[in-house]
C-alpha positions in Angstrom: 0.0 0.0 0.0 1.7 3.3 -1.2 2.4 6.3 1.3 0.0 9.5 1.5 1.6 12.4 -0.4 2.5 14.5 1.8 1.3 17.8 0.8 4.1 20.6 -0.3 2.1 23.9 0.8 1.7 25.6 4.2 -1.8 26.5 5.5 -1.7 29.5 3.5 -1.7 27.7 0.3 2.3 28.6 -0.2 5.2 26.4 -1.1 8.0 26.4 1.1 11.5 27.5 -0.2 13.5 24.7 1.2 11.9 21.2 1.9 14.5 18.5 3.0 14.0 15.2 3.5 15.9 12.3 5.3 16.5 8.8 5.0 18.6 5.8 6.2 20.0 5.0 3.1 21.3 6.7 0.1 19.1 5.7 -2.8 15.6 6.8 -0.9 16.8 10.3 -0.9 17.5 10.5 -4.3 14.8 8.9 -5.5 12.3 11.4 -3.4 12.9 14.1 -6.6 11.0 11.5 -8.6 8.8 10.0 -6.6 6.9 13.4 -5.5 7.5 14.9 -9.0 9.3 18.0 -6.8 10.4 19.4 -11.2 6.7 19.5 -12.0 6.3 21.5 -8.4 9.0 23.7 -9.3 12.0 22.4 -7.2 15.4 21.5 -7.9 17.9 19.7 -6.2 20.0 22.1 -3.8 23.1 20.2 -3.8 24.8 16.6 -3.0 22.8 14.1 -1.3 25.3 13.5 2.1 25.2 11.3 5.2 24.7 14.1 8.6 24.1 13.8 12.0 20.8 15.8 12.8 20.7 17.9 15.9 17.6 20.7 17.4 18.7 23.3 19.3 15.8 24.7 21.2 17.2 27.9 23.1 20.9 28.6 23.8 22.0 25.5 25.5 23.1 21.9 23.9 22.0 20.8 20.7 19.8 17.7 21.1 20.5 15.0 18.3 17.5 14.0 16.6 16.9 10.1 15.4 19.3 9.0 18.2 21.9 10.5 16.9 22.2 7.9 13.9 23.6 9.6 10.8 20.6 9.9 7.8 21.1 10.8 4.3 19.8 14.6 3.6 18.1 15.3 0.0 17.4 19.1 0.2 15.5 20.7 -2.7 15.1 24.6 -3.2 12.1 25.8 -5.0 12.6 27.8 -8.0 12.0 31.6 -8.4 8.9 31.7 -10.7 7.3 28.4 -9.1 3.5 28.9 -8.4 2.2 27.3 -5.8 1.6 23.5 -6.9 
């Protein structure tokens, strides 16, 4: 049974300028660009797909790792300039 999409636009009906996405292994990441069609939304691929550790910092004291601290592929896409809300 295939996943909800999950939906690329605040409540205001507007797309975000960065949406990044995470994963435990490489080829999910990269394949997130075609799976939600994030061209036909008017996204591109910000740069290279690379293994991070993932902290939150909530105020001005230690950053808290998120996912227990277990490194996760990033896939960040930037929408383009003259994208319309999808």
């Amino acid at each position: 049974m295939p996943k909800p999409q999950i939906p690329l636009t605040d409540n205001d009906g507007r797309m975000p300028e960065r949406v990044t996405v995470y994963a435990r292994e490489f080829t999910p990441a990269a394949m997130e660009y075609h799976r939600r069609d994030m061209g036909r939304r008017g996204y591109l691929l910000a740069g290279p797909i690379v293994q991070q550790n993932v902290f939150l910092l909530d105020g001005p004291g230690r950053p808290d790792p998120l996912f227990d601290g277990e490194p996760f592929y990033s896939a960040t896409f930037v929408r383009k300039p003259d994208a319309a809300a999808a």
